[in-house]
C-alpha positions as CSV (number, residue, x, y, z in Angstrom):
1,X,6.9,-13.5,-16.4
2,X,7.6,-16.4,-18.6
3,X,7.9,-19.3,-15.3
4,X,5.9,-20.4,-12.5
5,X,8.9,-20.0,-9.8
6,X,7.2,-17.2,-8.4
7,X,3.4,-18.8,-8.1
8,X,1.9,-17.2,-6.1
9,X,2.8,-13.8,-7.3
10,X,-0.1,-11.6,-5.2
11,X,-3.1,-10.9,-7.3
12,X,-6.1,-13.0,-5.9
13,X,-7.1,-14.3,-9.8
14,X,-4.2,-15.1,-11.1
15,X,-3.4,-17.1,-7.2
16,X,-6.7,-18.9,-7.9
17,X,-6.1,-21.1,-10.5
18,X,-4.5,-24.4,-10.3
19,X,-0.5,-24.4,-10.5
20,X,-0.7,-26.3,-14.2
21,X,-3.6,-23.4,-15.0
22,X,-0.9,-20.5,-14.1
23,X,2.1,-22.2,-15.7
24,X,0.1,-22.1,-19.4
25,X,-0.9,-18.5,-18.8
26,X,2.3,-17.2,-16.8
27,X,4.2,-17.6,-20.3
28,X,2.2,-14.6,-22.0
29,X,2.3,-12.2,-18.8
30,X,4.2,-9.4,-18.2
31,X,5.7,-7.6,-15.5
32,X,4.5,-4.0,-15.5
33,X,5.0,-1.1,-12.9
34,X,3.0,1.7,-13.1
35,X,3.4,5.0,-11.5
36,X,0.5,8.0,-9.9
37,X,-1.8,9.0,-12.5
38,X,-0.9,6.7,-15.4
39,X,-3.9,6.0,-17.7
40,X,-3.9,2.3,-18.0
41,X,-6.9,2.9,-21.0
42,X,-8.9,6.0,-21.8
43,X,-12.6,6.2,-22.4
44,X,-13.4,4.9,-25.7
45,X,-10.1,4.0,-26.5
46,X,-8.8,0.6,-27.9
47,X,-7.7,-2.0,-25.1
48,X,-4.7,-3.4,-25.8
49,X,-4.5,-5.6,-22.7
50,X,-5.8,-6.2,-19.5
51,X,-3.8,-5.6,-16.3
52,X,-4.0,-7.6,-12.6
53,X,-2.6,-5.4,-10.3
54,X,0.0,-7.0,-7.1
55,X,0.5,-3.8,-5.0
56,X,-0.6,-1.0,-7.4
57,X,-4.8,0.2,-7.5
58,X,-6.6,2.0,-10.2
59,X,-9.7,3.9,-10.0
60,X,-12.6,3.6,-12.7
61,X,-13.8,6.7,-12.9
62,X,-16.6,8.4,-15.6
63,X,-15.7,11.5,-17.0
64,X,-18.9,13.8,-18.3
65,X,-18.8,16.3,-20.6
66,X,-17.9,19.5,-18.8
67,X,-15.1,17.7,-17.7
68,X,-16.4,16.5,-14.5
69,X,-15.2,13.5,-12.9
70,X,-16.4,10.6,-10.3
71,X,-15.5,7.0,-9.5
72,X,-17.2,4.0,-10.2
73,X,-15.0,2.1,-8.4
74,X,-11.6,0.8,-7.6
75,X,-9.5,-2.3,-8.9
76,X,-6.6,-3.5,-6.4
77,X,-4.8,-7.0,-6.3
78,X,-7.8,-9.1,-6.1
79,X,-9.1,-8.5,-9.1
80,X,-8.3,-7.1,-12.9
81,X,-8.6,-3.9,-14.9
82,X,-10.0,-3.9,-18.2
83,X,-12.9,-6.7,-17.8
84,X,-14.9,-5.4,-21.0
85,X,-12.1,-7.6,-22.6
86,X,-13.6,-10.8,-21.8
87,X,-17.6,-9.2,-21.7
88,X,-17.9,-8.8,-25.4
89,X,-16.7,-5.3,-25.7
90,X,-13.0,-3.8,-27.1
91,X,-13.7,-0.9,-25.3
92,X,-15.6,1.2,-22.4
93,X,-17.1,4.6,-21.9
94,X,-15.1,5.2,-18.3
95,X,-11.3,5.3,-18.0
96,X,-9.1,3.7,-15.9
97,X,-6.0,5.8,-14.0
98,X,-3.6,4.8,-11.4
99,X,-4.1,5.4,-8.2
100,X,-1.5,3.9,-6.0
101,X,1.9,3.4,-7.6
102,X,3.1,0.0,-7.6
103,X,3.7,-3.3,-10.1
104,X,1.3,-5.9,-11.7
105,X,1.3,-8.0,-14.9
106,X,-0.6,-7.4,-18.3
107,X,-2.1,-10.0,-20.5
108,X,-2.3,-9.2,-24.0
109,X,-5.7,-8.4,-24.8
110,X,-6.0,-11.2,-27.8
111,X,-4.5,-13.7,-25.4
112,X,-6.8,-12.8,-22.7
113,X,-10.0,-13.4,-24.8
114,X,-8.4,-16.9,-26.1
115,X,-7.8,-17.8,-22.9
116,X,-11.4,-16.6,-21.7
117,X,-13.1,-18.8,-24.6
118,X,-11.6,-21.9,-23.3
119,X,-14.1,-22.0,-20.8
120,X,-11.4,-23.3,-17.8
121,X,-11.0,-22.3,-14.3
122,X,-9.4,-19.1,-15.5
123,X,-13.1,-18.1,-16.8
124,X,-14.7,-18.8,-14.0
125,X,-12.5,-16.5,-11.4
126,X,-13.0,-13.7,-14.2
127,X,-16.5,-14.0,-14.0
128,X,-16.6,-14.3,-9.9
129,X,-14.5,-11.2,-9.9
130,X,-16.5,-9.2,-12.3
131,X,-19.8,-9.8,-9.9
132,X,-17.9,-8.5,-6.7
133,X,-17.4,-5.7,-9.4
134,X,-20.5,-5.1,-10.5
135,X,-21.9,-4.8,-6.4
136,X,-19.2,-2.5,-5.4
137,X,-20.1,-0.5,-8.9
138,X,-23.8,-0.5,-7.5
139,X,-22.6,0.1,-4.0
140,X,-20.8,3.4,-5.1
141,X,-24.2,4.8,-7.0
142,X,-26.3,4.0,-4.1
143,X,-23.9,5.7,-1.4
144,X,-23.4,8.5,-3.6
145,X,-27.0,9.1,-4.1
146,X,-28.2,8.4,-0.1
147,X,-24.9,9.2,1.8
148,X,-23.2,11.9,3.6
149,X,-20.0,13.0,2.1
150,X,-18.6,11.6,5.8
151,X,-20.0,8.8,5.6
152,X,-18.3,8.7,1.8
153,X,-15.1,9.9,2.1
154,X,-14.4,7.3,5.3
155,X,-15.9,4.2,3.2
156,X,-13.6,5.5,0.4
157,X,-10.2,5.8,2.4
158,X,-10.8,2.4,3.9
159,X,-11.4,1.3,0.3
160,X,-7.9,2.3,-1.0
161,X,-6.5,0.9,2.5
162,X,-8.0,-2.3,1.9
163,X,-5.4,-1.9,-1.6
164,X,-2.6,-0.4,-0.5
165,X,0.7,-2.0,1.9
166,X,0.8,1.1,4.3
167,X,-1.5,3.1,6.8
168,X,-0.6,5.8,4.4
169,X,-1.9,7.3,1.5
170,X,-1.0,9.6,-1.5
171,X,-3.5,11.9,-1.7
172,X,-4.7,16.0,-1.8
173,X,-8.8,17.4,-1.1
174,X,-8.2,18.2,-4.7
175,X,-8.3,15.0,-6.0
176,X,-10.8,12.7,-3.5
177,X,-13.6,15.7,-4.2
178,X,-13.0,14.5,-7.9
179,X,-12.9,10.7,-6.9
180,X,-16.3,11.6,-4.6
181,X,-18.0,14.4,-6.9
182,X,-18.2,16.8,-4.2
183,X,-17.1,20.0,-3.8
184,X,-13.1,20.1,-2.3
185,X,-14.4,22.7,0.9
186,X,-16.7,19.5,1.8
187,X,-13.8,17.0,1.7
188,X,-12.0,19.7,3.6
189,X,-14.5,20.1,6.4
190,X,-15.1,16.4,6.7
191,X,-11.2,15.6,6.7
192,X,-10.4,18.5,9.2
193,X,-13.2,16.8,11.5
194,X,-11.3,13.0,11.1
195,X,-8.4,14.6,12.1
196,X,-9.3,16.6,15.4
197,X,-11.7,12.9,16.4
198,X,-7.8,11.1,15.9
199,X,-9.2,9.2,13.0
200,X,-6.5,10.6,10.3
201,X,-3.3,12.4,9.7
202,X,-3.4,14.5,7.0
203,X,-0.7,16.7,5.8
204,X,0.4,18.4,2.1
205,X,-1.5,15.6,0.1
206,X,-0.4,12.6,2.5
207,X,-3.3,11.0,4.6
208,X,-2.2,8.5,7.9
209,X,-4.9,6.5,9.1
210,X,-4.6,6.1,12.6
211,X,-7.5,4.8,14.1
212,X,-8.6,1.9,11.4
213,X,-11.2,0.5,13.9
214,X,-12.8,4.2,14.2
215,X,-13.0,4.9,10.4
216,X,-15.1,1.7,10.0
217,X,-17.6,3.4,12.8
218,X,-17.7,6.2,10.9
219,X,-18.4,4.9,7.0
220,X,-22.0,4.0,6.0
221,X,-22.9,0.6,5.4
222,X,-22.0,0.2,1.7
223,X,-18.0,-0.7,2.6
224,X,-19.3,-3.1,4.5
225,X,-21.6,-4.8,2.1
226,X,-19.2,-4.5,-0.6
227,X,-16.3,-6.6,1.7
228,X,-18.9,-9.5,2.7
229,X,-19.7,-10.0,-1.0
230,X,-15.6,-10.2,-1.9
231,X,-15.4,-12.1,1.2
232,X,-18.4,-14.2,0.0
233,X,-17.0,-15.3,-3.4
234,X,-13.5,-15.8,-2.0
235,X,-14.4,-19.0,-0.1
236,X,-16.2,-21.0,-3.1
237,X,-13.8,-23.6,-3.9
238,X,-12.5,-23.2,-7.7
239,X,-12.9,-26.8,-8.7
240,X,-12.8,-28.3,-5.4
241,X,-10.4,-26.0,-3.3
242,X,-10.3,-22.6,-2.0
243,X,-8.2,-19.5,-4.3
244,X,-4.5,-19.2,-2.9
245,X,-3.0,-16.0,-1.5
246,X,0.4,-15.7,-0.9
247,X,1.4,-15.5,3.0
248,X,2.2,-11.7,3.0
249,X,-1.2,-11.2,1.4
250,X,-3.5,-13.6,3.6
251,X,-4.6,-10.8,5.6
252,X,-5.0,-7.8,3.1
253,X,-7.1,-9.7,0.5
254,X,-9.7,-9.8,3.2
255,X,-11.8,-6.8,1.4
């Protein structure tokens, strides 16, 4: 993206800044799409740029040892993946893998900590981004600790909802027991019991939510209180006024 004629282009940081704020930065992004189960960086691994996703999400997840897997939390278009960037560190001990297909932009990682050092408006919706991180980070640990697997798997669907621009998601037991770190005959018990209550759809790795309204009733308290907090930090005005969305996003970025 080397012009502003596209401003505002979807992702709630980048929509934030002030129009002569974009226009310096929108000449060192660039238009990426990624696809299901791209690694956008490994664990340990050199970063070699940062990436705001529009309509694609990635999970964070922590891998251990043996192999075993579990999220620590999920980046959509309001915020950005690869924050250790621009918090002193080159790299990270979790990964970061595509979870919904879509498009987004990357910033070079030498750019993005320039750009970070200047200390402008662009700093500031970094670091008011990486908070609403860090509580749905401590969110996920808590409700993973406390929670049912219920109560986990609905807070996580509505989680990727909240991300995604369909009812619909891409999805098998497989791969949300690894998301959740539960076993897949809990996700399947628990999914099988959303479907007969009319809550979800789910067939051959596709999940249709059809009762949003219900899901909320049935997720613990942690999606919630990870919402008010984006919520919270989306109204305070960046240098006088309040972020921009673009009108097809208004509604979705409400997470």
């Amino acid at each position: 993206m080397s012009s502003a004629s596209s401003w505002p282009v979807g992702n709630w940081l980048l929509d934030a800044l002030s129009l002569d704020e974009y226009q310096r930065l929108a000449v060192y992004l660039r238009p990426a799409n990624v696809s299901l189960g791209e690694i956008v960086y490994e664990s340990g691994g050199q970063m070699a740029n940062v990436f705001f996703p529009i309509t694609a999400h990635v999970s964070l997840l922590y891998t251990m040892l043996d192999g075993a897997t579990a999220e620590m939390g999920l980046v959509g278009n309001e915020g950005v993946v690869g924050i250790s960037l621009f918090m002193g560190g080159d790299t990270t001990p979790n990964e970061a893998v595509v979870q919904g297909a879509g498009k987004g932009l990357k910033l070079d990682a030498r750019r993005m900590q320039e750009e970070f050092r200047r200390g402008s408006e662009f700093q500031l919706v970094l670091l008011r981004y990486t908070q609403a991180l860090m509580t749905q980070i401590s969110q996920t640990a808590v409700c993973n600790r406390l929670h049912s697997v219920e109560h986990r798997l609905c807070r996580w669907l509505l989680m990727n909802l909240d991300r995604t621009q369909s009812n619909k998601l891409e999805m098998t037991h497989d791969l949300i027991a690894a998301r959740l770190g539960v076993r897949r005959e809990g996700i399947s018990v628990v999914a099988k019991g959303l479907q007969q209550r009319g809550l979800i759809k789910y067939v051959r790795g596709h999940i249709q939510i059809l009762d949003r309204s219900g899901l909320e009733s049935c997720a613990c308290e942690c999606y919630s209180v990870v919402k008010k907090e984006h919520d919270r930090l989306v109204s305070i005005r960046v240098h006088g006024r309040a972020p921009r969305t673009s009108d097809r996003e208004t509604e979705r970025l409400q997470l």
